[in-house]
C-alpha positions as CSV (number, residue, x, y, z in Angstrom):
1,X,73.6,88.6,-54.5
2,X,75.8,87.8,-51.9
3,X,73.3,85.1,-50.5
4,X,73.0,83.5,-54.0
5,X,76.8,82.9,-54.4
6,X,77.1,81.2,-51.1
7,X,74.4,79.6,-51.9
8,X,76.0,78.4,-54.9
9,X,79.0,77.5,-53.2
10,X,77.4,76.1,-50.7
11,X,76.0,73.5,-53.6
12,X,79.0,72.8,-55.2
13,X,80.5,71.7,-52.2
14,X,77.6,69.4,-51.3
15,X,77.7,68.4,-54.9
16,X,81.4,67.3,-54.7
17,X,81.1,65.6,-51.5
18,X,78.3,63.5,-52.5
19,X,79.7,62.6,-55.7
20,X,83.2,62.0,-53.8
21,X,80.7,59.5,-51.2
22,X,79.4,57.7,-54.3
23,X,82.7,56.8,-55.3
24,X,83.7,55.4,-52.0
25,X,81.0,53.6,-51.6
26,X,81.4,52.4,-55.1
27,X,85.0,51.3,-54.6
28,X,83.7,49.2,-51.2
29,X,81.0,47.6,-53.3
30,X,83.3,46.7,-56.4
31,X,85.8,45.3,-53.8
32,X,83.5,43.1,-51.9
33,X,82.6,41.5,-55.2
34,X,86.0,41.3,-56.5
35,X,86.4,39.0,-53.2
36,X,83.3,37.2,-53.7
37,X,84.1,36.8,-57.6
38,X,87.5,35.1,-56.9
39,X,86.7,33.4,-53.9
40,X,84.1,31.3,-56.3
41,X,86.8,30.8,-58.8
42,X,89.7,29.5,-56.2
43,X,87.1,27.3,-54.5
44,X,86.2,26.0,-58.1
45,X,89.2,25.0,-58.8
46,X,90.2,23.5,-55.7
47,X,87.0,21.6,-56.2
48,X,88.2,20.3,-59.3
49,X,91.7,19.4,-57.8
50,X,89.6,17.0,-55.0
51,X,90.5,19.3,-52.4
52,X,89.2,19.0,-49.0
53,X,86.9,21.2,-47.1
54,X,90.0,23.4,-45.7
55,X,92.5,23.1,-49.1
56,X,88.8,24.8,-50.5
57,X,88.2,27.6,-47.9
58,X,91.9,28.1,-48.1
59,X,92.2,28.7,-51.5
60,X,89.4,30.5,-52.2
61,X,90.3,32.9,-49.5
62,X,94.0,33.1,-50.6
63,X,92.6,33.9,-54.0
64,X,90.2,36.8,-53.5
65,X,92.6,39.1,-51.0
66,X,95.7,38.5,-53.6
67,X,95.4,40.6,-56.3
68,X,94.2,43.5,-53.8
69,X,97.5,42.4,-51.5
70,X,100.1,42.7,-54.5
71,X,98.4,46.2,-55.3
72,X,98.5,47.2,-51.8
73,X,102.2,46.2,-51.3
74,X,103.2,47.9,-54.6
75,X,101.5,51.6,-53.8
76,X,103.1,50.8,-49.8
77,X,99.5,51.2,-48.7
78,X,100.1,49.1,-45.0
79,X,98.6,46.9,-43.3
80,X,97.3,45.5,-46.9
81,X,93.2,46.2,-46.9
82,X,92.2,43.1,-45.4
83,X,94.4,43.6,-42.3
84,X,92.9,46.6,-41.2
85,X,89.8,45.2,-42.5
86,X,89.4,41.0,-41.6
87,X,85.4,41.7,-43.1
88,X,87.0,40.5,-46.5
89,X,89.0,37.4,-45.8
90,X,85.7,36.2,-44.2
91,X,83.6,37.7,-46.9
92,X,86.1,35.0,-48.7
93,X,86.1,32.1,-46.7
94,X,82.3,31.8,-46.4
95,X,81.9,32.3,-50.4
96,X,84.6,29.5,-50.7
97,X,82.6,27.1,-48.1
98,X,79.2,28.2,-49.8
99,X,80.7,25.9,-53.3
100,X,82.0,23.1,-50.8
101,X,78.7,21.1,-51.4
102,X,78.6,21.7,-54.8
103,X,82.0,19.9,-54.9
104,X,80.6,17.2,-53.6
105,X,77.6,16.5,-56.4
106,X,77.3,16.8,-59.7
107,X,76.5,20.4,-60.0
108,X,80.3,21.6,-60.1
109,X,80.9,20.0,-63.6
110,X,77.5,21.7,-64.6
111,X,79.3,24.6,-63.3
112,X,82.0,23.9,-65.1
113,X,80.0,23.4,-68.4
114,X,79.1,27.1,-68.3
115,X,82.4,28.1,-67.7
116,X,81.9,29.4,-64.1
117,X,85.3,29.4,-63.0
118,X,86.6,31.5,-66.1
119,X,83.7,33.9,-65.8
120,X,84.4,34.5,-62.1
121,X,87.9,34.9,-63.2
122,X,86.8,37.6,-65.7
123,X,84.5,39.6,-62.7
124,X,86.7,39.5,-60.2
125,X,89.6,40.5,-63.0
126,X,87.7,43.2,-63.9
127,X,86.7,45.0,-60.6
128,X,90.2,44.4,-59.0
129,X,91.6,46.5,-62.4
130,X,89.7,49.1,-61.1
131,X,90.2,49.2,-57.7
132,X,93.7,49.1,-57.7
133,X,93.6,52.5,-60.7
134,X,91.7,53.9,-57.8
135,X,94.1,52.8,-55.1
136,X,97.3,53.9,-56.8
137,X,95.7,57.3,-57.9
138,X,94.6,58.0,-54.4
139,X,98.6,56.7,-53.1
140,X,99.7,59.4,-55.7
141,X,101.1,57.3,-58.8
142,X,101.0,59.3,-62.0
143,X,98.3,57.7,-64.7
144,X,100.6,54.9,-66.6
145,X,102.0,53.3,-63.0
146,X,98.4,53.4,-61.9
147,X,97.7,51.9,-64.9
148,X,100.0,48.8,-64.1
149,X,99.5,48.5,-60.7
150,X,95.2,48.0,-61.8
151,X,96.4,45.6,-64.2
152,X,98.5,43.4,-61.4
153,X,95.9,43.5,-59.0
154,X,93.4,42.5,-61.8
155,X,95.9,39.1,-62.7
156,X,97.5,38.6,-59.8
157,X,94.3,36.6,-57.8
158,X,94.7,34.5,-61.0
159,X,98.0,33.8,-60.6
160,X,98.2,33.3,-57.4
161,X,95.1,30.6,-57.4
162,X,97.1,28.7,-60.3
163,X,100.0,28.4,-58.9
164,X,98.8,26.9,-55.7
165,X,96.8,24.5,-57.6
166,X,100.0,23.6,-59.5
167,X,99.3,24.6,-62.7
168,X,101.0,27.2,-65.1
169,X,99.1,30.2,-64.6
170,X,96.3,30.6,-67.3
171,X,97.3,34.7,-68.1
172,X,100.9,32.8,-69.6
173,X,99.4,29.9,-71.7
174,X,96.4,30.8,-74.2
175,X,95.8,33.6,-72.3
176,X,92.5,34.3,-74.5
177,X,93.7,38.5,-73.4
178,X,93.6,38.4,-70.0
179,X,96.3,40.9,-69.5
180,X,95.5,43.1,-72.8
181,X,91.7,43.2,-71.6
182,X,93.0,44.2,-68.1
183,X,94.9,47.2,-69.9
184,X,92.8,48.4,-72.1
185,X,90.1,48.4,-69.7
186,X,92.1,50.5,-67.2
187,X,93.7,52.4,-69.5
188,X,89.9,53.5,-70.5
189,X,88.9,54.3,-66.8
190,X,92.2,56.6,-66.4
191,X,91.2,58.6,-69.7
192,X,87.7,58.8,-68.6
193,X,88.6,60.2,-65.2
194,X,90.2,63.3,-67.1
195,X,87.2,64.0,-68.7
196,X,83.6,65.5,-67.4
197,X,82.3,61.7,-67.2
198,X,81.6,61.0,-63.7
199,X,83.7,58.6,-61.8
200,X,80.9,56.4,-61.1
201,X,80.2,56.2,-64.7
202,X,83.7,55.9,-65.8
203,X,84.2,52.7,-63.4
204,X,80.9,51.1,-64.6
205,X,82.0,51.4,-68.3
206,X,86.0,49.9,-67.5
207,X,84.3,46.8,-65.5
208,X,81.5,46.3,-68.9
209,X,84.6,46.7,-71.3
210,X,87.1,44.4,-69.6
211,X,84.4,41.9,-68.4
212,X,83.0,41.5,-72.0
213,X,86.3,41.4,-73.8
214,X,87.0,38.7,-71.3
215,X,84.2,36.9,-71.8
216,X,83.9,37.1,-75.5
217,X,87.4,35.8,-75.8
218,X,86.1,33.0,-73.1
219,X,83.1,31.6,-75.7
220,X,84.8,32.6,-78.7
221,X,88.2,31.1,-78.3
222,X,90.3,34.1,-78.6
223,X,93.6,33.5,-77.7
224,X,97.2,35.1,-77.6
225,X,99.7,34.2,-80.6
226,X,101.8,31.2,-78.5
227,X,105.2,30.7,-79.3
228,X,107.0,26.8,-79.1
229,X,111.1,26.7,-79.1
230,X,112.4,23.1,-79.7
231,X,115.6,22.7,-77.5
232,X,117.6,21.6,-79.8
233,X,119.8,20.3,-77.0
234,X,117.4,18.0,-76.6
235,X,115.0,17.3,-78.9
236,X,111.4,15.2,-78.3
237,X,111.7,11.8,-78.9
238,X,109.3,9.4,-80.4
239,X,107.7,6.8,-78.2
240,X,109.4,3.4,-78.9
């Protein structure tokens, strides 16, 4: 009897640690791809801007560490990941130079036809959400902070890419729910790590919800309700 319940025990504890191994190996994984995901989408752009070879490397890398870097700073997790781990600023740079020929013929507007950039967006959106719920769980933020902190690490590559390409970020204008796909999907993952699912499970169904909200709204032209305030003060005027 006594052999069967440490036996037992012995299980469960093998049980936990493997499960808790899976998840850290899940959370490398979504990372990595989160980098490679808005590295294409920064280099995109910058190919579209007529960058140069280092304005594309640069903002492609600038772009995939950002959103983890804002989520890092906010939970006071230092150095940020990619200090204490320069694999993923590389990871970056090299998906950035990989598009750099594709700048140079014809195949980035095909890219562009398919909505690359915007889909890359939405991928790297959606496993950033995630990682940074895990990160901010594991810093000890209660479930609605976490919450927000996954959302901002979700946008903020986004955000950062537009506004170094000097444009108004695209989560502001037409968003086509950006930001409420980034909630809801973390706001799933957080209520499904509470329950029996398993949190390998849990992460794979927030990255499916948030990616295909995101892309549905992408081919299907859903967009945020804009509001337009004349100033009054001054007031448009026709072209004479």
């Amino acid at each position: 009897m006594g052999d069967d319940l440490l036996l037992l025990v012995a299980q469960v504890a093998t049980n936990d640690q493997a499960s808790t191994t899976a998840v850290g190996v899940l959370q490398a994984v979504m990372e990595y791809a989160g980098i490679i995901a808005f590295a294409i989408s920064g280099a995109l752009v910058a190919g579209r801007k007529r960058m140069d070879i280092a304005g594309i490397v640069m903002l492609g890398s600038i772009v995939a560490v950002g959103g983890g870097t804002i989520r890092d700073v906010l939970v006071g997790s230092l150095p940020v990941f990619w200090v204490e781990n320069p694999t993923f600023v590389l990871v970056g740079a090299l998906t950035a130079l990989a598009i750099f020929p594709l700048a140079r013929t014809g195949t980035l507007a095909v890219m562009q036809h398919f909505k690359l950039v915007q889909l890359s967006d939405a991928a790297g959106m959606a496993l950033f959400v995630v990682t940074g719920v895990n990160v901010a769980l594991d810093a000890g933020a209660d479930s609605f902070a976490a919450i927000i902190v996954g959302v901002i690490s979700g946008i903020g590559g986004g955000i950062i890419r537009d506004i170094l390409a000097n444009e108004i970020p695209m989560v502001f204008v037409r968003g086509h729910y950006r930001a409420t796909g980034a909630f809801v999907g973390a706001a799933l993952y957080v209520f499904l790590l509470g329950t029996s699912v398993s949190g390998v499970l849990a992460a794979a169904l927030a990255v499916a919800l948030i990616f295909g909200f995101r892309a549905f709204a992408i081919f299907y032209k859903w967009d945020v309700p804009t509001v337009k305030i004349t100033d009054e003060a001054n007031p448009p005027t026709s072209p004479t």
